[in-house]
Structures are given as structure tokens and as C-alpha cells.
LUMDREN-871443 format. One line per 8 residues: number of its first residue (from 1); for each residue x, y, z of N, C-alpha, C, O. Coordinates in steps of 0.02 Angstrom, whole numbers, plus 50000, padded with zeros to 5 digits. Layout:
NUM = X Y Z X Y Z X Y Z X Y Z  ... .
***
This chain:
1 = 53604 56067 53888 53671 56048 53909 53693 56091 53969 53721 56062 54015  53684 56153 53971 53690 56204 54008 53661 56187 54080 53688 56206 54132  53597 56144 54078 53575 56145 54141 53601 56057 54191 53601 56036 54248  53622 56026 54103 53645 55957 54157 53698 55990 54207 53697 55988 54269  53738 56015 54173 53828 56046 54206 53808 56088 54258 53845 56095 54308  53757 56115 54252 53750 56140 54334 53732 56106 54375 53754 56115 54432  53677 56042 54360 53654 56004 54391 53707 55955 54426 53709 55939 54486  53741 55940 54382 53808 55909 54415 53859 55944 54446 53895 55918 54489 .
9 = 53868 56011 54425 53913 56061 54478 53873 56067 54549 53901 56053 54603  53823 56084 54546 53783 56095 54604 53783 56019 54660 53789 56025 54721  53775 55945 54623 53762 55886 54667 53856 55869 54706 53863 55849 54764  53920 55882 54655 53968 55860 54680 53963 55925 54732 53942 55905 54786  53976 55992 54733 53963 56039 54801 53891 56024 54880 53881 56034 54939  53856 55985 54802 53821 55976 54904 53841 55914 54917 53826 55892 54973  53875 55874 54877 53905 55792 54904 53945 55808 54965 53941 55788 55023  54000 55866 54922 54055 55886 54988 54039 55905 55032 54068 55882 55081 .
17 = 53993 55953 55044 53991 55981 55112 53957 55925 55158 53969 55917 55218  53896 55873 55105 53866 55822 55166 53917 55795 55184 53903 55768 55238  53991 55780 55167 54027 55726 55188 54081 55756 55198 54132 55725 55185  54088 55825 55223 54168 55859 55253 54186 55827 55315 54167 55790 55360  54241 55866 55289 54280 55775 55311 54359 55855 55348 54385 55902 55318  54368 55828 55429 54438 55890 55442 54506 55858 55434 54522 55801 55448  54536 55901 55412 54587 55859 55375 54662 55894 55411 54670 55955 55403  54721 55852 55454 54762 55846 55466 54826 55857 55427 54881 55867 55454 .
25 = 54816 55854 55361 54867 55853 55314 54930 55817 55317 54983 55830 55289  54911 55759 55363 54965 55708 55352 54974 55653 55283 55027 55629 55263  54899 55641 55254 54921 55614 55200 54942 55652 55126 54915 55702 55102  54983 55624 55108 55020 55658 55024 54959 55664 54978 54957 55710 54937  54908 55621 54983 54849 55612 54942 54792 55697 54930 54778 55715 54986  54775 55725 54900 54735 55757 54902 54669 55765 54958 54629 55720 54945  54653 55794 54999 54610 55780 55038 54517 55833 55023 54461 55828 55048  54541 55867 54981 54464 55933 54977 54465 55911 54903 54419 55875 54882 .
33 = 54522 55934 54857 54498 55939 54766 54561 55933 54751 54613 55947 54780  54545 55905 54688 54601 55900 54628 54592 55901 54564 54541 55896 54530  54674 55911 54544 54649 55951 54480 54707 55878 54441 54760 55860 54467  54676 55847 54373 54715 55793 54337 54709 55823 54286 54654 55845 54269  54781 55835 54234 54820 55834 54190 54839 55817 54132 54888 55850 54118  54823 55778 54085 54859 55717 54047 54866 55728 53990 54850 55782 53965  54889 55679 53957 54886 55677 53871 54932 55599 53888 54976 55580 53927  54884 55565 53826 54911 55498 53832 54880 55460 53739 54882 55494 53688 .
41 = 54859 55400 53740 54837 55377 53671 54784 55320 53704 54772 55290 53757  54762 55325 53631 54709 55257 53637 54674 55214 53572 54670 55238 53516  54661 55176 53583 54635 55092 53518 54552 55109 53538 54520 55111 53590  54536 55120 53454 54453 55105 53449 54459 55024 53430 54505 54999 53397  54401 54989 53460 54397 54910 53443 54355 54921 53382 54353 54869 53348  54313 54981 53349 54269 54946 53315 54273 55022 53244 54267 55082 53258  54282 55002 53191 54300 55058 53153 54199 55092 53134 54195 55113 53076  54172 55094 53150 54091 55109 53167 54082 55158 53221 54028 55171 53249 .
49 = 54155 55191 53236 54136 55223 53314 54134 55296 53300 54121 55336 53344  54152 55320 53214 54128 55388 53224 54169 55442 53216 54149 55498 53202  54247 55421 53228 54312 55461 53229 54325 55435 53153 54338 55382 53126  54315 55496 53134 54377 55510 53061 54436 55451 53044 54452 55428 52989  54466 55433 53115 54532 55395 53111 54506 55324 53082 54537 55292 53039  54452 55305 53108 54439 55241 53081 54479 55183 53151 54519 55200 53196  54463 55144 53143 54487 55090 53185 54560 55085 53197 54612 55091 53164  54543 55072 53264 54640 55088 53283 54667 55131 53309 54625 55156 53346 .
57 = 54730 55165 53317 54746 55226 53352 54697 55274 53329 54676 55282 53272  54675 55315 53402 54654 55351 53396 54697 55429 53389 54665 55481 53387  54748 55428 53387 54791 55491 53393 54806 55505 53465 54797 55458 53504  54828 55569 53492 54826 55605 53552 54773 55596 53598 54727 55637 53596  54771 55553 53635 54713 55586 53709 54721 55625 53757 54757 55606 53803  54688 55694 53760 54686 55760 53803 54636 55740 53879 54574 55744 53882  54654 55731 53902 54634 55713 53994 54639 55777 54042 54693 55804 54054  54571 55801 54069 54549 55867 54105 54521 55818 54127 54499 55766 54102 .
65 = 54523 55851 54212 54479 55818 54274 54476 55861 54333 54513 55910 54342  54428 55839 54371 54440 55871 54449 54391 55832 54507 54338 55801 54502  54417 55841 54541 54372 55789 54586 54361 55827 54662 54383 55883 54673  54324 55788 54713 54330 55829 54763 54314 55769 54792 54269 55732 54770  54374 55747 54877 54357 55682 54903 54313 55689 54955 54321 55728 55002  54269 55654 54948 54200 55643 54989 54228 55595 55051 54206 55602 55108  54266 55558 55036 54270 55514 55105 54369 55495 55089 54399 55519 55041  54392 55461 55127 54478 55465 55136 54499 55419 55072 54550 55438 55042 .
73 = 54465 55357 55045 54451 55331 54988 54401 55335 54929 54396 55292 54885  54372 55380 54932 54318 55394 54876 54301 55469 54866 54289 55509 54911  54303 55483 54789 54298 55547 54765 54251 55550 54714 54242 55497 54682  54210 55612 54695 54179 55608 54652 54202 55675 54605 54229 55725 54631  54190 55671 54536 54210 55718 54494 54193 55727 54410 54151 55701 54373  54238 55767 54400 54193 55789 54342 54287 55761 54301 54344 55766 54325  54259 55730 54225 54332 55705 54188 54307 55685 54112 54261 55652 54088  54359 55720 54089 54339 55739 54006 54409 55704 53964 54468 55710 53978 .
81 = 54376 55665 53906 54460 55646 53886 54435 55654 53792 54387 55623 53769  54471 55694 53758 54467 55710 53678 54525 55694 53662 54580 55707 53687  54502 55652 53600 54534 55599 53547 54547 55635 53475 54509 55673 53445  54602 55617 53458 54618 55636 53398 54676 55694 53377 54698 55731 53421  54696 55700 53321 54737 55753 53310 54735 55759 53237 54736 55713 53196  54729 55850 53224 54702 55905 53174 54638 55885 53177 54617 55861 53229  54602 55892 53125 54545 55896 53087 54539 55858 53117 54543 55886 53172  54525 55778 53131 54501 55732 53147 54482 55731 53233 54485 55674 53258 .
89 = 54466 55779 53274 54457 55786 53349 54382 55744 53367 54334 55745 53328  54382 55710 53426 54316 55696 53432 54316 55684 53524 54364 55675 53561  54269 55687 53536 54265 55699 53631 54234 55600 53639 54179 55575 53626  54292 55573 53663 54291 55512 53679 54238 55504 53749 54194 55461 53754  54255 55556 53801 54220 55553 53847 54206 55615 53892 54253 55655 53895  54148 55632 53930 54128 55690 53976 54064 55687 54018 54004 55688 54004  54114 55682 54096 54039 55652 54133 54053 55663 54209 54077 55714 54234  54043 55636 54224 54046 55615 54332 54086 55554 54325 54091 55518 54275 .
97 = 54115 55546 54381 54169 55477 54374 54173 55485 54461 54178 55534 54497  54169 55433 54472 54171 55408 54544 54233 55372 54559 54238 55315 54537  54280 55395 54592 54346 55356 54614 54335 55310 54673 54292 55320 54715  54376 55259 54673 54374 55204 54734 54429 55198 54737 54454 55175 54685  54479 55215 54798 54543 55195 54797 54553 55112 54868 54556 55110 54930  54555 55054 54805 54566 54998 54840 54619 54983 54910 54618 54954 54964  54668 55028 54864 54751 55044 54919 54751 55100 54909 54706 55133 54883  54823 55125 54939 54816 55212 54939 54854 55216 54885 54870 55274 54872 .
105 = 54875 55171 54845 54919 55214 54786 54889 55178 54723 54929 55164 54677  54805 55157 54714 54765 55127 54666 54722 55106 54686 54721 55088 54745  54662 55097 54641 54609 55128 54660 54557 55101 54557 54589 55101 54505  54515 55090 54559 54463 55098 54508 54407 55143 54503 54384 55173 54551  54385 55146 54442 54339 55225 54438 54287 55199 54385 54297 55150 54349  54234 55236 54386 54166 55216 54347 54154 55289 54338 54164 55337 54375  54126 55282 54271 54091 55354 54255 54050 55347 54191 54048 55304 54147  54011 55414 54203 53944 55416 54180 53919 55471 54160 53889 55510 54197 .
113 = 53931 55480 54086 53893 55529 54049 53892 55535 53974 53845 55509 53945  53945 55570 53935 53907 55582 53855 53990 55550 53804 54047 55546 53827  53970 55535 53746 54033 55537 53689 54003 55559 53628 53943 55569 53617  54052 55564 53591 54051 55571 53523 54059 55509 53472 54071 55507 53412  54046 55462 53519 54044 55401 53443 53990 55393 53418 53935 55407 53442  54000 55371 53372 53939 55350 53310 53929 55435 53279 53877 55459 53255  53975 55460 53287 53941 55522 53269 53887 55592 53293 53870 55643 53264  53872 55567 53352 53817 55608 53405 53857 55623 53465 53881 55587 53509 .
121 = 53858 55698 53453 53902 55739 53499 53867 55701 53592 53899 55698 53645  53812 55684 53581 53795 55673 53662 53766 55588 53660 53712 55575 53685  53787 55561 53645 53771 55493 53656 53781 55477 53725 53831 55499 53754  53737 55440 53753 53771 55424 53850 53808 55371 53836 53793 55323 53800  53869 55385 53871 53936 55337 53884 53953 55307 53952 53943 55341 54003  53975 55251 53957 53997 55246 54042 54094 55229 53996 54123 55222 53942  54102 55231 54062 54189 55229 54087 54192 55183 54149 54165 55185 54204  54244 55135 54114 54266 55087 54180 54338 55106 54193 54364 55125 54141 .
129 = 54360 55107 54222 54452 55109 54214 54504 55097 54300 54484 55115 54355  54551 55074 54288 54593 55081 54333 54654 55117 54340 54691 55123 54291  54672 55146 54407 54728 55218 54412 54770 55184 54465 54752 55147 54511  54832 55208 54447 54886 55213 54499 54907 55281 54509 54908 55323 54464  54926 55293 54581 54968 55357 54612 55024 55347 54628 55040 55319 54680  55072 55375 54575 55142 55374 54607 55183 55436 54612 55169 55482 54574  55228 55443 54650 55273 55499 54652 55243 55571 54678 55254 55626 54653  55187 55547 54756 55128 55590 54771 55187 55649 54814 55243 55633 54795 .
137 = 55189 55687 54845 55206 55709 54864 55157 55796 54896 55132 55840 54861  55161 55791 54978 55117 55849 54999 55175 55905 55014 55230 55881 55029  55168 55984 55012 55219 56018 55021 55194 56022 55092 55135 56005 55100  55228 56043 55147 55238 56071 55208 55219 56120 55219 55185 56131 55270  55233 56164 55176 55224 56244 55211 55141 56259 55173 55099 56292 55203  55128 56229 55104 55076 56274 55086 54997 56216 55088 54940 56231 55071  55024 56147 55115 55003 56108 55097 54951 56062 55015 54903 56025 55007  54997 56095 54977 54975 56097 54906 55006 56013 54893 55066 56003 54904 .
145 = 54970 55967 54873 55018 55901 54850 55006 55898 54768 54966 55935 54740  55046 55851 54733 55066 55837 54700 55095 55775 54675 55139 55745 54706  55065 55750 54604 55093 55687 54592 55059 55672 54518 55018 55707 54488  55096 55595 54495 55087 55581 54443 55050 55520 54441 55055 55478 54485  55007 55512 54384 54946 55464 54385 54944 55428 54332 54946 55453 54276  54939 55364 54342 54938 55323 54282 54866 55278 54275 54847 55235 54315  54833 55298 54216 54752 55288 54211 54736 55217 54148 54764 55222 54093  54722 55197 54153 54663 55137 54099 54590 55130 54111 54559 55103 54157 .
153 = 54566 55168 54048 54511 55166 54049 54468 55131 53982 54494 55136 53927  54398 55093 53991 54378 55067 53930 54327 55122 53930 54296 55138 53981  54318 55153 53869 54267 55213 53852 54190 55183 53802 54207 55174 53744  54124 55170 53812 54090 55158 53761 54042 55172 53778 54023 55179 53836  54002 55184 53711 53917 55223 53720 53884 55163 53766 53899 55103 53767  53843 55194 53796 53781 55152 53847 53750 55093 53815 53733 55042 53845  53740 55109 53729 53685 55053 53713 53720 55029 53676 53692 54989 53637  53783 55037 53668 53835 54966 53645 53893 54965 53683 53929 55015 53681 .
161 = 53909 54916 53716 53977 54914 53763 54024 54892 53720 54082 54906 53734  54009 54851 53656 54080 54829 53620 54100 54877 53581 54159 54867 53569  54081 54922 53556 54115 54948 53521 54132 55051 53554 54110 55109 53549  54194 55002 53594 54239 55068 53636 54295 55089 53608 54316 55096 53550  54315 55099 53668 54400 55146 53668 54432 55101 53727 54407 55092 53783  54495 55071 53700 54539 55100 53772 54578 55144 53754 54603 55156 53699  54582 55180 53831 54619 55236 53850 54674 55240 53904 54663 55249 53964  54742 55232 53872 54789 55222 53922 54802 55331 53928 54818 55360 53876 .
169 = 54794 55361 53977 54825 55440 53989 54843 55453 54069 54805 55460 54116  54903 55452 54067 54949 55467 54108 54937 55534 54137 54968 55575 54103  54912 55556 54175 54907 55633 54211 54956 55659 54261 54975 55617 54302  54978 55710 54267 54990 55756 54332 54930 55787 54380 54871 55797 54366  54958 55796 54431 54882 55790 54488 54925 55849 54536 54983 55849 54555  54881 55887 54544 54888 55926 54604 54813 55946 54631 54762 55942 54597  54820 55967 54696 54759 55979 54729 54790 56001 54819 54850 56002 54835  54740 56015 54862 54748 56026 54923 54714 55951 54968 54715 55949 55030 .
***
């Protein structure tokens, strides 16, 4: 496990530098990295998926991310979202996620790496989902921006797509 996470720390740092990009700081949008925020909820479709809760709400969803933009619409990053509350915790998703922003204030994302359903801490998972940016805002003096993010994502192991998650989690976003 130790050596995927470097492997993937190491490919998004040489993504960036192949594709630095000089940046003006006219847009509100993040332009180098960012850091996403959240806690939101989410519906298992299939009570076989592994969480304690059983089918249905899944409790609390905890949303950690960061990304770094490779080009003025596309970012790549690392984004983790854990399901559940007390005893019953389980890691819905943790991987690479590729952003596409269609317009500048939304955008769809794909991602690709491990969950905890069925019970196996590393099962490979993909992530489809769509995001809005609203209420972005860049500061002036330190150029630090800021804003709030509204995410849908469908979460499911690789070798079964029906039996997922959606994940509605709302984030805060800051970055340079």
C-alpha cells in the first residue's frame, strides 16, 4: 500500500511540472493545488455492500481531497470519502480522480482506486460524479481563493458496478 501512494504522489508531481502552466491570478478558480473539505450523506443500492448499516443511509460522509490543475480545465488528484457513524465506519472510496471542468463553475470527475465494500479493505473501485463551484472567491493581496463545492458521486467496486453508493458531499475548497 505504501508503495502505490508514493507511486501516485510521485506521477500527480511529475504531471504538474510536465504541464506548468504561469498563472496571472485573474481567475477565482484555483490555479497550482487545492485542498476540498466536506461532510455530506449517502444511499447504498445494494444491502451486500459490506457496511454494518445495511442498505440505505449510509450515515455521515467524510470528504478529504487535493488536487493540483494540470491544464485551466483539468486537474488531477488524490480524494477519499468514509461512510458511516460510530462503530459502523467503512472507507466508501480512495484513489486518483481526474476533474474536467465542462464550464467554469462545473465540471465532471472519474476516479480510480480502492473501497471497502463487500468487506475487503482494498477492493478496486471507480467513481463517476458531477461538481459545481459556487461562491469562488480569490483574495487580492495573498492570492489564496476560496469557495464552496457541491459534489455527486456514484461509488462502486470495479467488478460490480450495481451494487454502489451515491454520494451527495458538499465541500469547502481553498487552494492557490
Amino acid at each position: 500500500m505504501k508503495k502505490t501512494v508514493f507511486v501516485l504522489i510521485a506521477a500527480l508531481l511529475l504531471g504538474a511540472a510536465a504541464f506548468a502552466q504561469e498563472s496571472n491570478f485573474s481567475s477565482p478558480r484555483p490555479q497550482f493545488l487545492a485542498f476540498d473539505l466536506g461532510a455530506g450523506f449517502g444511499y447504498s443500492l445494494s444491502d451486500a455492500s459490506g457496511y454494518a448499516i445495511g442498505t440505505g443511509q449510509l450515515g455521515g460522509v467524510v470528504n478529504f481531497g487535493f488536487k493540483i490543475a494540470v491544464l485551466d480545465n483539468f486537474g488531477v488528484g488524490f480524494d477519499s470519502l468514509i461512510a458511516g457513524s460510530g462503530s459502523a465506519v467503512a472507507p466508501l472510496f480512495a484513489g486518483i480522480r481526474l476533474a474536467y471542468n465542462i464550464i467554469p463553475q462545473a465540471g465532471a470527475a472519474i476516479g480510480f482506486g480502492v473501497t471497502g465494500f463487500g468487506g475487503s479493505p482494498s477492493a478496486p473501485a471507480l467513481s463517476l460524479g458531477i461538481y459545481g463551484d459556487l461562491f469562488q472567491r480569490r483574495s487580492v493581496l495573498t492570492g489564496i481563493t476560496t469557495g464552496f463545492r457541491l459534489r455527486l458521486d456514484y461509488i462502486a467496486p470495479a467488478g460490480d458496478i450495481a451494487r454502489g453508493a451515491f454520494v451527495f458531499a458538499p465541500a469547502f475548497s481553498f487552494g492557490l
